[in-house]
DRENPA-3360 file (N, C-alpha, C; in nm, 2 decimals, always signed):
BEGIN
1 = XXXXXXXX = +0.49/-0.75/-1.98/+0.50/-0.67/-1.86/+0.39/-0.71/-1.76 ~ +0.43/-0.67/-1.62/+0.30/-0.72/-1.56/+0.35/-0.67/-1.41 ~ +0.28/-0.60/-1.39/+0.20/-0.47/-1.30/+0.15/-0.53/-1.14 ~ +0.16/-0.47/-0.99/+0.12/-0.50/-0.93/+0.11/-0.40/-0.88 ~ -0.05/-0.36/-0.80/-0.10/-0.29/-0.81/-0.09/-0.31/-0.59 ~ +0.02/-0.27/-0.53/+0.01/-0.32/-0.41/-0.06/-0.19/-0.28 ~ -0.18/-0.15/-0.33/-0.28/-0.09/-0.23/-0.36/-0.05/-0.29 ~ -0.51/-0.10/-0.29/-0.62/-0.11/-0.32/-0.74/-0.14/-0.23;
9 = XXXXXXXX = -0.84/-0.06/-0.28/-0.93/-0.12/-0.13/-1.07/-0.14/-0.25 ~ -1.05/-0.23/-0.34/-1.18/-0.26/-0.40/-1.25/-0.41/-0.35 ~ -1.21/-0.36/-0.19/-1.34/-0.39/-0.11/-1.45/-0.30/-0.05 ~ -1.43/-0.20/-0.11/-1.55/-0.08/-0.09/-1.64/-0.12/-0.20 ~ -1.72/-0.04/-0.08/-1.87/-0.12/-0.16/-1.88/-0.06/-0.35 ~ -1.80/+0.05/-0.34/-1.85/+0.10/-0.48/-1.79/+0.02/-0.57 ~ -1.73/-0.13/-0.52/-1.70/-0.16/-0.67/-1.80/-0.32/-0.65 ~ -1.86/-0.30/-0.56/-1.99/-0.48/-0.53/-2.05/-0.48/-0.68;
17 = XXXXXXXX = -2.06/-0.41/-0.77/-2.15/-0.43/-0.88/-2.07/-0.44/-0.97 ~ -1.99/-0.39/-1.02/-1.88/-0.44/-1.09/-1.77/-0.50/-1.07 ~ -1.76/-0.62/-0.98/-1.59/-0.62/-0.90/-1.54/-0.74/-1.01 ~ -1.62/-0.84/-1.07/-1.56/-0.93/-1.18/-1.53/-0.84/-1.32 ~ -1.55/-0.75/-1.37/-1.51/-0.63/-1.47/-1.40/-0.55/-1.41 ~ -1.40/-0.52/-1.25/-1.30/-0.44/-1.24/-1.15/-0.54/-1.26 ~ -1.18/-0.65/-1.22/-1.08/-0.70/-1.23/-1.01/-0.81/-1.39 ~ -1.12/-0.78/-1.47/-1.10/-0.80/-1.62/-0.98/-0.69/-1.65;
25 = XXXXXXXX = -1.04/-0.56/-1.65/-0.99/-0.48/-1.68/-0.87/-0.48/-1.64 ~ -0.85/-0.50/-1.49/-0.71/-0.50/-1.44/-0.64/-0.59/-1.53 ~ -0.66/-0.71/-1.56/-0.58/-0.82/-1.61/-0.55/-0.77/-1.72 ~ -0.67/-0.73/-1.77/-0.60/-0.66/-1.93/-0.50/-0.55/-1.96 ~ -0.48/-0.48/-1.82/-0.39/-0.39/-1.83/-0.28/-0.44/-1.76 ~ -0.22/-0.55/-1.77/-0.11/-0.62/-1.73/-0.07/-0.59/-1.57 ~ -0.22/-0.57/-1.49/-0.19/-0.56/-1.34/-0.19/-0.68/-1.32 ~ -0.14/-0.81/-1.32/-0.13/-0.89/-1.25/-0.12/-0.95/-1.11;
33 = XXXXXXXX = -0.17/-0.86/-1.01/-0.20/-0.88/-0.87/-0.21/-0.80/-0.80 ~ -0.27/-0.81/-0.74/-0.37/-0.73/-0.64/-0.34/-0.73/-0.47 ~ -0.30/-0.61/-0.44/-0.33/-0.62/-0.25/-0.46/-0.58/-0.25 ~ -0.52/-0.60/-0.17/-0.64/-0.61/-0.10/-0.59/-0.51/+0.08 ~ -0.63/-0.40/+0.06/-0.60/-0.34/+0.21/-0.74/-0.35/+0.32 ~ -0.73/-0.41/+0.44/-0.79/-0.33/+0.54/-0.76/-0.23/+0.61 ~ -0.91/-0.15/+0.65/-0.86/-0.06/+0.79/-0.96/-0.05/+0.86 ~ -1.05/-0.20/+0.90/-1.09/-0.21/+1.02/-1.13/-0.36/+1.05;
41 = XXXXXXXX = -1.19/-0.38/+1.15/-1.20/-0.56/+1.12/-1.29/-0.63/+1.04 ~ -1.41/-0.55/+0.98/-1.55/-0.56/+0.90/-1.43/-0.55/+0.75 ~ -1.31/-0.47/+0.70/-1.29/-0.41/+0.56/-1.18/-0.53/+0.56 ~ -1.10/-0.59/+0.70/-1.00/-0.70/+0.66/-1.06/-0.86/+0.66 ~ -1.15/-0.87/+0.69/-1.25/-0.95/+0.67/-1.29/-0.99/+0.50 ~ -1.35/-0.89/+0.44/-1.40/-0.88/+0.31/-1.30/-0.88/+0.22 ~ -1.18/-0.82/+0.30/-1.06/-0.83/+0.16/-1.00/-0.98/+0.17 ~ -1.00/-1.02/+0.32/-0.95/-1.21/+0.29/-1.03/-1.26/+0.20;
49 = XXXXXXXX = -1.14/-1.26/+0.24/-1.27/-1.32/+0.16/-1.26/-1.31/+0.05 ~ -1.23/-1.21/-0.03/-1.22/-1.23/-0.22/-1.08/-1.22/-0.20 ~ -0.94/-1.25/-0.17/-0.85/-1.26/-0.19/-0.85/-1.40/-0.24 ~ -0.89/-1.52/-0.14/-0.91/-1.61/-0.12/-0.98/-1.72/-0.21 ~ -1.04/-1.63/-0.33/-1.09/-1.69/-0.44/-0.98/-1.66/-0.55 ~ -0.87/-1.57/-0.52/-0.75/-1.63/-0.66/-0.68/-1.62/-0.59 ~ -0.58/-1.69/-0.71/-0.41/-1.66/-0.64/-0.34/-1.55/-0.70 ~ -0.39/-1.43/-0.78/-0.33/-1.32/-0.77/-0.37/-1.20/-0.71;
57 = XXXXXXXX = -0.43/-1.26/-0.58/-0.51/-1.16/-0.50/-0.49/-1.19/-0.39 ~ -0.39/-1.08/-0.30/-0.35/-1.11/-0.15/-0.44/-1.01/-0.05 ~ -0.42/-1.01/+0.06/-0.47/-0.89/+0.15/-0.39/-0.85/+0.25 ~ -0.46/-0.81/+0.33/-0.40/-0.71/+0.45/-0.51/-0.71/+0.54 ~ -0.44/-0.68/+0.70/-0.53/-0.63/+0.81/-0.53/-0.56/+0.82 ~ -0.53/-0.47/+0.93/-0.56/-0.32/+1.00/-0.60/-0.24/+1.06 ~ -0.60/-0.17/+1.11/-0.70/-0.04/+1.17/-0.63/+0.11/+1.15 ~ -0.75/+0.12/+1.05/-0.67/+0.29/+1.02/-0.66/+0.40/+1.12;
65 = XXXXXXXX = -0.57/+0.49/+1.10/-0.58/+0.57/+1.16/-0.72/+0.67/+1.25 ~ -0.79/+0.71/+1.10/-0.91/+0.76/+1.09/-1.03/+0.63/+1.20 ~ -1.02/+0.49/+1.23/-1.07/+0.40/+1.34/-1.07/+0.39/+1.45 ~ -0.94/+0.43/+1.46/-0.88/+0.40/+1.60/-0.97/+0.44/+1.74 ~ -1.03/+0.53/+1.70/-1.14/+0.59/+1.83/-1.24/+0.47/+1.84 ~ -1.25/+0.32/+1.75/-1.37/+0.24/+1.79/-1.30/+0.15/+1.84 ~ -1.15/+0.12/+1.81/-1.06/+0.01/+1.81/-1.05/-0.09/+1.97 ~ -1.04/-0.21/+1.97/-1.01/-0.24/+2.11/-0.89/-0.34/+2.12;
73 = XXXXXXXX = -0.91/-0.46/+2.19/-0.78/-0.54/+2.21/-0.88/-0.64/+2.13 ~ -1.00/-0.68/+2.15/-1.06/-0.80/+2.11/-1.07/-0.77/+1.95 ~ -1.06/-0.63/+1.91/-1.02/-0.62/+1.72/-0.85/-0.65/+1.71 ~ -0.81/-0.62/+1.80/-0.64/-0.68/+1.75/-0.64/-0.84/+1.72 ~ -0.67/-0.89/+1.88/-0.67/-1.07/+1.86/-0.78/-1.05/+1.67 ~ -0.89/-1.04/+1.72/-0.93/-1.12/+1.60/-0.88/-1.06/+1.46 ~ -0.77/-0.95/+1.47/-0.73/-0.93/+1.35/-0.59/-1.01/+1.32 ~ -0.56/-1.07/+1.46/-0.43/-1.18/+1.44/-0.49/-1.30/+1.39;
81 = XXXXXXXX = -0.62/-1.34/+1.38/-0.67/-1.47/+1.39/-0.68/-1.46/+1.21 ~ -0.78/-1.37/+1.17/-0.76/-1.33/+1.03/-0.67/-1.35/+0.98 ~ -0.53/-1.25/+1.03/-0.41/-1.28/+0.94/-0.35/-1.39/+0.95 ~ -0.40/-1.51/+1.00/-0.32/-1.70/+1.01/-0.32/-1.75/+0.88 ~ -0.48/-1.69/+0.81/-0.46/-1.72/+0.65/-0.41/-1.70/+0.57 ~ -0.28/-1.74/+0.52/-0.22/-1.74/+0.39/-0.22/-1.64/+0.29 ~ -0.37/-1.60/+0.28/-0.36/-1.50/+0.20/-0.31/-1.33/+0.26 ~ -0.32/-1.35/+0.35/-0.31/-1.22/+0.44/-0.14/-1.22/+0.47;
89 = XXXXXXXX = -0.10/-1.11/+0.37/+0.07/-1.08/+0.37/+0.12/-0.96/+0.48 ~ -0.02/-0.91/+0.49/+0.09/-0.76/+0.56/-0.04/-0.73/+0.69 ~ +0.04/-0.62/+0.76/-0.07/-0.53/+0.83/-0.09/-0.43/+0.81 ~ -0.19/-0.39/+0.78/-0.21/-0.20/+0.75/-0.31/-0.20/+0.64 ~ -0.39/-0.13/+0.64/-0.33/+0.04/+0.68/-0.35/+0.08/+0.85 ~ -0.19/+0.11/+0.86/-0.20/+0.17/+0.98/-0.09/+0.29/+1.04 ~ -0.14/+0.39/+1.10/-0.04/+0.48/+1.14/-0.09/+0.62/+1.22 ~ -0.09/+0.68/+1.14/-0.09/+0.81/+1.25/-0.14/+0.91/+1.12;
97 = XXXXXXXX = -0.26/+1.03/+1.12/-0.32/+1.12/+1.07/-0.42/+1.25/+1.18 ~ -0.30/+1.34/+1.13/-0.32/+1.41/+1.20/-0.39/+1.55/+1.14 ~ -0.46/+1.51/+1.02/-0.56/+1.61/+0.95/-0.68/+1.63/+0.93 ~ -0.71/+1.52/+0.94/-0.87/+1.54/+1.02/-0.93/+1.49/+1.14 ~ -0.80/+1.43/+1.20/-0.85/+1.41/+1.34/-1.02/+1.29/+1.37 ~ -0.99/+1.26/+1.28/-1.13/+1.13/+1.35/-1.11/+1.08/+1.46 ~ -0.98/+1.06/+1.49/-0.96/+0.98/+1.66/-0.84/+1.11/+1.72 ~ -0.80/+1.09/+1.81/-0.73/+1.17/+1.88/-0.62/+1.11/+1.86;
105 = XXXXXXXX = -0.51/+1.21/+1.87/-0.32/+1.16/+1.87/-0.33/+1.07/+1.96 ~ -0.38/+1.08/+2.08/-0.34/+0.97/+2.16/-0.40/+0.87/+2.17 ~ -0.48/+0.83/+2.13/-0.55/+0.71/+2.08/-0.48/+0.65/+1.96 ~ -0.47/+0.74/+1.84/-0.39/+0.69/+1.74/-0.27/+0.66/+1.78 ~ -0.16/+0.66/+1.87/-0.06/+0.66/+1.86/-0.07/+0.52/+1.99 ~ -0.16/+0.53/+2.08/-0.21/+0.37/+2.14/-0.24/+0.27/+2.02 ~ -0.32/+0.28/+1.94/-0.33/+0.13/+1.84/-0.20/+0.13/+1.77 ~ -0.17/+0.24/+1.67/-0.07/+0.24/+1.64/+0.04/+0.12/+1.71;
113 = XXXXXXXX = +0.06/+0.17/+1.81/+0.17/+0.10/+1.89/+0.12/-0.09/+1.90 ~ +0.00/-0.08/+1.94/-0.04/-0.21/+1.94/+0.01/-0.29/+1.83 ~ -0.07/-0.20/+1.71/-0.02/-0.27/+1.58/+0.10/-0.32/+1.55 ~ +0.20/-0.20/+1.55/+0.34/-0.26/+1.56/+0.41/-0.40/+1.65 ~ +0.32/-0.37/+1.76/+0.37/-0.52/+1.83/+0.31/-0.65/+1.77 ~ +0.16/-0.58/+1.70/+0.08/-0.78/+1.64/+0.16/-0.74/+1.54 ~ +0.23/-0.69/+1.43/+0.25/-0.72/+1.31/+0.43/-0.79/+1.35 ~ +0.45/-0.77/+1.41/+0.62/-0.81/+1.47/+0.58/-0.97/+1.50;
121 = XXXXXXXX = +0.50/-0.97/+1.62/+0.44/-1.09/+1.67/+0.41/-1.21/+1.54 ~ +0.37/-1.13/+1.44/+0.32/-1.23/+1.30/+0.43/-1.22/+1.19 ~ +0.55/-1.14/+1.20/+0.62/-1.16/+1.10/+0.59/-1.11/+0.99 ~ +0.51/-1.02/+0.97/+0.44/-0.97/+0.88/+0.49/-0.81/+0.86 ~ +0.50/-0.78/+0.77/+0.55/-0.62/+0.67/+0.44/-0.54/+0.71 ~ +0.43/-0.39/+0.74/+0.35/-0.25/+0.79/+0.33/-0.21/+0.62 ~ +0.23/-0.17/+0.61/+0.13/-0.08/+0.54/+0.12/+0.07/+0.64 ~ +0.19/+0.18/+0.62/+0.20/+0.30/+0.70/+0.11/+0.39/+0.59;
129 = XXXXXXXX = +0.00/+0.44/+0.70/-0.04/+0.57/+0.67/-0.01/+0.62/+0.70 ~ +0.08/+0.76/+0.69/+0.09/+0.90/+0.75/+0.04/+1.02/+0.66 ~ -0.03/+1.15/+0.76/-0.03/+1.24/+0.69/+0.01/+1.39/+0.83 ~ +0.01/+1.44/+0.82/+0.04/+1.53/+0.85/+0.07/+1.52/+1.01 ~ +0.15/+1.43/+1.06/+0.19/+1.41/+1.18/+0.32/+1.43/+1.27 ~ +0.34/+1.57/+1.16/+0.47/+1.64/+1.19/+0.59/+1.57/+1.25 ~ +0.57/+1.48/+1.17/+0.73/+1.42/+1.25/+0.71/+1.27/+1.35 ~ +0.57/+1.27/+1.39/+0.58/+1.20/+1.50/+0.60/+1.03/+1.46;
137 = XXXXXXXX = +0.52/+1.04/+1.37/+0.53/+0.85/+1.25/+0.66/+0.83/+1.29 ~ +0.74/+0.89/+1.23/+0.90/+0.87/+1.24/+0.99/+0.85/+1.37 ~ +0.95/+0.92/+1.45/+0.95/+0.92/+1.59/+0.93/+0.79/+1.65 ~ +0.81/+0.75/+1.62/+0.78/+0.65/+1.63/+0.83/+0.48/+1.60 ~ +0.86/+0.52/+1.50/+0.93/+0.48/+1.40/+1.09/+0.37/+1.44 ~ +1.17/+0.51/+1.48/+1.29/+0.49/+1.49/+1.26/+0.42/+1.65 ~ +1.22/+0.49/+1.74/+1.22/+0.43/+1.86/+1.22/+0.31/+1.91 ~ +1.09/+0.24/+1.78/+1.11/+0.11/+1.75/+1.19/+0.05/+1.65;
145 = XXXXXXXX = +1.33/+0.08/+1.64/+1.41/+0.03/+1.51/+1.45/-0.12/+1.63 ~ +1.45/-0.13/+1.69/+1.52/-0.29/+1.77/+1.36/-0.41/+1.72 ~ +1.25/-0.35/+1.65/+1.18/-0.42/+1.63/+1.17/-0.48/+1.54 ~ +1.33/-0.43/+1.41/+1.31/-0.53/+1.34/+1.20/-0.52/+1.21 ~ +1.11/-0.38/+1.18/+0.95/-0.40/+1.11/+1.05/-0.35/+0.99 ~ +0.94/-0.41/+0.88/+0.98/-0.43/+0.71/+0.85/-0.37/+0.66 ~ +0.84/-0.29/+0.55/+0.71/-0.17/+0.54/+0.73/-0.07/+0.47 ~ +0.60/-0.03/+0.39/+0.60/+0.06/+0.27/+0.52/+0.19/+0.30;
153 = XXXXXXXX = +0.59/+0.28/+0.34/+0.55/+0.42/+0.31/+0.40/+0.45/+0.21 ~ +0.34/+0.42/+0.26/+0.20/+0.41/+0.19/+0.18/+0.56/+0.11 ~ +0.15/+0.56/-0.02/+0.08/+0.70/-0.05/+0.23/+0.80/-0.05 ~ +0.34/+0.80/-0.01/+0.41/+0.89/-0.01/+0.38/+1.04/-0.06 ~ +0.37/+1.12/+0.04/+0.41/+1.28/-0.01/+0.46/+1.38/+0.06 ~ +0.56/+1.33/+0.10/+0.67/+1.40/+0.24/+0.77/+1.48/+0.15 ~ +0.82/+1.53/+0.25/+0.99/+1.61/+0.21/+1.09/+1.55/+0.20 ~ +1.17/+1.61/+0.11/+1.31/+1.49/+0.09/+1.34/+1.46/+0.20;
161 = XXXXXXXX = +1.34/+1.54/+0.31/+1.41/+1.51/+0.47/+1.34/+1.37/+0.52 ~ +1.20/+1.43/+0.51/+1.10/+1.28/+0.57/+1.15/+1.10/+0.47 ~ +1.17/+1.15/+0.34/+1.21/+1.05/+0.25/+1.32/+1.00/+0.28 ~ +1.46/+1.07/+0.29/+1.52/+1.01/+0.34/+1.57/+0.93/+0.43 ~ +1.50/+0.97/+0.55/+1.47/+0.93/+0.66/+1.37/+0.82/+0.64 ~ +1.26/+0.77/+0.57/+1.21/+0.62/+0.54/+1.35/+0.52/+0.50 ~ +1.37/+0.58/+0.40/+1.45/+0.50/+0.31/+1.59/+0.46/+0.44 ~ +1.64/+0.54/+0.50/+1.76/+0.51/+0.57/+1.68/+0.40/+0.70;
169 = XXXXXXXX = +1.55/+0.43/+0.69/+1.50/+0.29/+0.80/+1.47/+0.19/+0.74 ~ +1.56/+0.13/+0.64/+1.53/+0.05/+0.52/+1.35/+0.01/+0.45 ~ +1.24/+0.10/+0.49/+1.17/+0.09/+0.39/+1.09/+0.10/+0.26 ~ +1.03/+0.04/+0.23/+0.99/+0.09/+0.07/+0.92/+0.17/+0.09 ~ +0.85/+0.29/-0.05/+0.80/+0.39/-0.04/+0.69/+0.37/-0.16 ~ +0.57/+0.37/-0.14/+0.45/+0.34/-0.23/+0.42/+0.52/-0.30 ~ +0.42/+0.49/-0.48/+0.36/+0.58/-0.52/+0.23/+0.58/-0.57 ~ +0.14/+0.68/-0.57/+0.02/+0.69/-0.57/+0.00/+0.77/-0.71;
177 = XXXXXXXX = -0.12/+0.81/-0.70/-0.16/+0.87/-0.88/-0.15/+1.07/-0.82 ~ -0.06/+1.08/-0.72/-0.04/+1.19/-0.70/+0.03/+1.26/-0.76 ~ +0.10/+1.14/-0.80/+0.26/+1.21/-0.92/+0.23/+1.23/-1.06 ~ +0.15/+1.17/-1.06/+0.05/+1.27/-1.19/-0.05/+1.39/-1.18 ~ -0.06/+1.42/-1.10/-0.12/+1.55/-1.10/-0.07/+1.65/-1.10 ~ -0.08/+1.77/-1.15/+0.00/+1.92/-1.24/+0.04/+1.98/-1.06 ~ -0.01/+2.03/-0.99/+0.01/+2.06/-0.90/+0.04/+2.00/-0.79 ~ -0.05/+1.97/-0.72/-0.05/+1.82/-0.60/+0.09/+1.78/-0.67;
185 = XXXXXXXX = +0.12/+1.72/-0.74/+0.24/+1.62/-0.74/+0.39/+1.65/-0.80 ~ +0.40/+1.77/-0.82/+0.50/+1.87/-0.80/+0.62/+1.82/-0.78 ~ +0.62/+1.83/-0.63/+0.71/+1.80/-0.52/+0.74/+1.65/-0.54 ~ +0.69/+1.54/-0.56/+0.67/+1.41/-0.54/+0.76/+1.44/-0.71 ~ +0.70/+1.49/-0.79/+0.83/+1.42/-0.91/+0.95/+1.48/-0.88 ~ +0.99/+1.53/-0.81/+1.12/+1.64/-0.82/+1.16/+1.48/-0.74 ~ +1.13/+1.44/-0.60/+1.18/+1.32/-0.54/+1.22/+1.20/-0.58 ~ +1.12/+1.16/-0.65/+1.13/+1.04/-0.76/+1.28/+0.96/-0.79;
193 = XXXXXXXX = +1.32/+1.06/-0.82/+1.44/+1.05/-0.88/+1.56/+0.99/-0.77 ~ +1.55/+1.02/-0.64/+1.58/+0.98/-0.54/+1.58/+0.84/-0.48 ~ +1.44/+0.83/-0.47/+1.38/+0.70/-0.45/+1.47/+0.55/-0.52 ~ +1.53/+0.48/-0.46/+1.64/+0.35/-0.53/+1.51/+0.27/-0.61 ~ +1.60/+0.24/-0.75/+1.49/+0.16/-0.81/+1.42/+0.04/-0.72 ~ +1.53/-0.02/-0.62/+1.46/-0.16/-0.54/+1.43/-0.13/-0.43 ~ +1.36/+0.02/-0.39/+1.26/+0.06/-0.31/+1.13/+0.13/-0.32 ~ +1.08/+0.09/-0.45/+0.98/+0.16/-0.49/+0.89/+0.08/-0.53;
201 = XXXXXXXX = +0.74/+0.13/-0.52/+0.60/+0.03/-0.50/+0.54/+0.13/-0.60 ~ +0.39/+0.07/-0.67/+0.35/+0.14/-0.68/+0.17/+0.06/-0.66 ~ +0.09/+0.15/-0.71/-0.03/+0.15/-0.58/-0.13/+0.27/-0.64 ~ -0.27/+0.27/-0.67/-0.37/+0.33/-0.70/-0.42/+0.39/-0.57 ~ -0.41/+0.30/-0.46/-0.53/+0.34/-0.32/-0.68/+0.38/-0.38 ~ -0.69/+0.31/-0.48/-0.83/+0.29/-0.54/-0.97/+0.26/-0.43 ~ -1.06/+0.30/-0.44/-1.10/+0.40/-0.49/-1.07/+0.58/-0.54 ~ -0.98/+0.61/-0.43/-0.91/+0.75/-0.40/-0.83/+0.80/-0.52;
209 = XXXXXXXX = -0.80/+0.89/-0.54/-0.63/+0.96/-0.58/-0.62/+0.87/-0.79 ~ -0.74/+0.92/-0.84/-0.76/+0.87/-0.95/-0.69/+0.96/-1.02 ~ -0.56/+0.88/-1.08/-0.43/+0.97/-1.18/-0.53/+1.06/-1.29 ~ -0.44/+1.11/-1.34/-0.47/+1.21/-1.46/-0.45/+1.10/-1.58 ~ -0.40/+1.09/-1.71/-0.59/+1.17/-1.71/-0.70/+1.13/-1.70 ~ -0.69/+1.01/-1.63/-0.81/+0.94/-1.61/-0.93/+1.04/-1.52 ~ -0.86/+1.09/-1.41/-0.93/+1.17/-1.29/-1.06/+1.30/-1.39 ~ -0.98/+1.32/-1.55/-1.09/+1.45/-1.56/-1.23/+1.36/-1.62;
217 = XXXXXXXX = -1.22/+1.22/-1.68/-1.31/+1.13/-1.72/-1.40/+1.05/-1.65 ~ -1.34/+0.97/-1.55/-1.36/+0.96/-1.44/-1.36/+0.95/-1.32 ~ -1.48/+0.94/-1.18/-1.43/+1.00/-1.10/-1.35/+0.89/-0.94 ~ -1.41/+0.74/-0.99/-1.34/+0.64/-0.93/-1.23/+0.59/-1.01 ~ -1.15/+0.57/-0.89/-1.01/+0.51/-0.95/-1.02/+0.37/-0.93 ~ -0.91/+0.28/-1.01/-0.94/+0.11/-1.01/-0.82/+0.05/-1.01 ~ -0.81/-0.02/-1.00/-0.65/-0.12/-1.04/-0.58/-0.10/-1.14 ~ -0.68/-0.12/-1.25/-0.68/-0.07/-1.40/-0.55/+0.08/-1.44;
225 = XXXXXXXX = -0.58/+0.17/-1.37/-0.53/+0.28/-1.36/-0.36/+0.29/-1.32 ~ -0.29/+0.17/-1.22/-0.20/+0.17/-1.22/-0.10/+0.22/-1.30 ~ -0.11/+0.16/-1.39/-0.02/+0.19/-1.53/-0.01/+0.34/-1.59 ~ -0.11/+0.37/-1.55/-0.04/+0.55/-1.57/+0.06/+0.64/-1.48 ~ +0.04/+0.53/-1.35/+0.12/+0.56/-1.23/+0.27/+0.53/-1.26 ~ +0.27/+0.42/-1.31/+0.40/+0.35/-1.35/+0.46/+0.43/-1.48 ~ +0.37/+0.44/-1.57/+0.39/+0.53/-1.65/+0.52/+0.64/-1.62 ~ +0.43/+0.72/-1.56/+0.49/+0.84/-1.51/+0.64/+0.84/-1.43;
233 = XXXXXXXX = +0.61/+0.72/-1.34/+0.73/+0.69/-1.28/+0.86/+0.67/-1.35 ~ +0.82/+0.57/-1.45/+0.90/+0.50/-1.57/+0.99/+0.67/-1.66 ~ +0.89/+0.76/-1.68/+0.91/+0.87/-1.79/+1.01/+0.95/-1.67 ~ +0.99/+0.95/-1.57/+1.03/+1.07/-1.43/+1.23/+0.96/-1.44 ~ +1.25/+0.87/-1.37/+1.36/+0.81/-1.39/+1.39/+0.80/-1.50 ~ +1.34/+0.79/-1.60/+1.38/+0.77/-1.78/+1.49/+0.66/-1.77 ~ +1.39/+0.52/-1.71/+1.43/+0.39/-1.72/+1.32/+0.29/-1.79 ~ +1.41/+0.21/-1.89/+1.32/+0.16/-1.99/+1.22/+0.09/-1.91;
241 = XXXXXXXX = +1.04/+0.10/-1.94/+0.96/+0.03/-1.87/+0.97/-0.12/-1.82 ~ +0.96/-0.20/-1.95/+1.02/-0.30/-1.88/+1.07/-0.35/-1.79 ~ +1.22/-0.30/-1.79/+1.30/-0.31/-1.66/+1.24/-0.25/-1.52 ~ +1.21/-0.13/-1.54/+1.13/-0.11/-1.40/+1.00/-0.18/-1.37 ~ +0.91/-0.23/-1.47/+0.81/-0.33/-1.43/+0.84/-0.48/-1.37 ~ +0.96/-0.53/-1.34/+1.02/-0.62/-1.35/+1.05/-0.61/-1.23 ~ +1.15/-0.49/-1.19/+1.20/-0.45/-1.05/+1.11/-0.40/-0.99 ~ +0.98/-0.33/-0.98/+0.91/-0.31/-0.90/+0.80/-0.42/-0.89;
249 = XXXXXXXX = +0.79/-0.50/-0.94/+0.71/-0.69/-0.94/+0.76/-0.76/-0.85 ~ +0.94/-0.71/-0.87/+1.03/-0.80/-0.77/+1.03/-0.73/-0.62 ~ +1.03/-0.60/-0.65/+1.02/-0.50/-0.47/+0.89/-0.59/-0.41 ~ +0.78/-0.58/-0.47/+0.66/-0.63/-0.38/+0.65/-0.72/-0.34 ~ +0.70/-0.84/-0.40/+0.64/-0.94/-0.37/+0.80/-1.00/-0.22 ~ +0.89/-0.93/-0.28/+0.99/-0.96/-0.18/+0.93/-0.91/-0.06 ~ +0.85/-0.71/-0.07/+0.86/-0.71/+0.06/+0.72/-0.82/+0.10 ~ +0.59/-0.82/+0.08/+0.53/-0.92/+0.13/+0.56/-1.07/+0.09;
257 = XXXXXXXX = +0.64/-1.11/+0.09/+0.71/-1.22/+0.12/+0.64/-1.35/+0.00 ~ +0.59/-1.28/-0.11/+0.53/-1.40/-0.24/+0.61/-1.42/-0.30 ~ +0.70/-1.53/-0.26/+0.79/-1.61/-0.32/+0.72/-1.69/-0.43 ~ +0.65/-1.72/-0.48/+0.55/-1.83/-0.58/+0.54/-1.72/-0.71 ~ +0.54/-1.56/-0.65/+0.57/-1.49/-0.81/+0.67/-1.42/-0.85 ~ +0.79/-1.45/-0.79/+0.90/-1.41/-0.82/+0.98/-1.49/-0.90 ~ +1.05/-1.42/-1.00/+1.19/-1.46/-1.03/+1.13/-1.52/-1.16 ~ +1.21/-1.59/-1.27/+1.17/-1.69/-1.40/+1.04/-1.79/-1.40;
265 = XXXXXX = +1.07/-1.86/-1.27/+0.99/-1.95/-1.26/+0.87/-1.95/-1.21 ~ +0.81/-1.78/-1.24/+0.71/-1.73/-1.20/+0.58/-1.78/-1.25 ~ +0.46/-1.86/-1.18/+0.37/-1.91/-1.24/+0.27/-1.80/-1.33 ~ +0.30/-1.63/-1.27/+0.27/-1.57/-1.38/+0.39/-1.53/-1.49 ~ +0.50/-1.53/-1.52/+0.55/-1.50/-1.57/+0.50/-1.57/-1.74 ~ +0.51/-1.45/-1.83/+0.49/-1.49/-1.97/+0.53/-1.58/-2.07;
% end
């Protein structure tokens, strides 16, 4: 079996002392590859940077939501310049968050828009944050359907309505370690079931959103931790693991476009 773990930001600093053990661990637990997310030009920087020392380690650009109030045009160019390297598959994290308000709607919804034009511009797949932006992501969203964008619902924890409505804009939908928690993830397993086996991701957003029961032991999440994610997912559809470890290896790397680990002739394959 072998696990991809596609949103991670163990380019935070909390993992600089351990980052060759975090990623033992990962291998041992049959995560065999790693996204690497940014969400500013200093965090997509650091994730090319150790992407760039393996080949089962890709990254991402971006400017999060929560940045957008420092963001300019001179961080777009040089986050196009960034993404020329090879290792850099997608853009994002990027979108709209309207819960804590670090930047204003209208500022977010200005980069936002930017973003969507550099990532079109580069041929490159969206990493979407959304949280409580009543509607407007989508909005957004559809407006631009003549653009053509390919992209994974980051973190999913919407309403069937919002769900379906991803899914009918042909994108993938990333699960988090939300669907294992007793409360919080409730709603999210009732959905599950919904979600088409060859549109589903799955994804720690490590450091954050450390599954059960890892979360009552420890309090940072890791790569490592995936597998409980999958887990869950696997027991929720009551589809034999394997096969959904297989098909969700194959969703990812299709949608960021890593043809070198797909299919039989997979240089990781067993």
């Amino acid at each position: 079996m072998k696990l991809f773990d596609s949103h991670s930001h163990i380019n935070d600093p909390c993992f600089d002392k351990d980052y060759d053990e975090v990623l033992t661990r990962a291998h041992n637990a049959d995560i065999k590859a790693i996204m690497i997310i940014g969400t500013d030009v200093a965090t997509s920087q650091k994730a090319l940077d150790l992407a760039i020392k393996s080949d089962t380690l890709f990254s991402s650009v971006g400017i999060h939501p929560h940045d957008t109030k420092n963001c300019s045009m001179e961080d777009i160019k040089t986050l196009k310049k960034i993404a020329l390297n090879p290792s850099v598959k997608a853009w994002g994290e990027t979108g709209l968050d309207f819960n804590r308000m670090h930047s204003s709607a209208i500022v977010q919804e200005k980069w936002f828009k930017e973003q969507l034009d550099a990532a079109k511009e580069l041929k490159l797949p969206l990493i979407f944050h959304e949280r409580e932006s009543g509607g407007r992501l989508l909005e957004i969203l559809k407006s631009g359907i003549d653009l053509n964008l390919t992209g994974v619902i980051h973190c999913f924890s919407g309403s069937k309505d919002e769900l379906s409505a991803y899914l009918d804009l042909g994108y993938y939908i990333g699960i988090t370690g939300i669907i294992t928690m007793k409360k919080r993830g409730a709603l999210l397993r009732e959905l599950v079931p919904m979600i088409p086996d060859n549109r589903i991701l799955v994804e720690t957003d490590c450091p954050y959103l450390t599954p059960a029961p890892t979360k009552n032991k420890v309090r940072r999440n890791e790569p490592e931790f995936v597998k409980f994610i999958f887990s869950k997912i696997a027991e929720i559809k009551n589809i034999n693991p394997d096969v959904l470890a297989d098909k969700i290896w194959d969703n990812t790397c299709k949608l960021f476009n890593i043809h070198t680990m797909m299919g039989p002739r997979s240089i990781y394959s067993e």
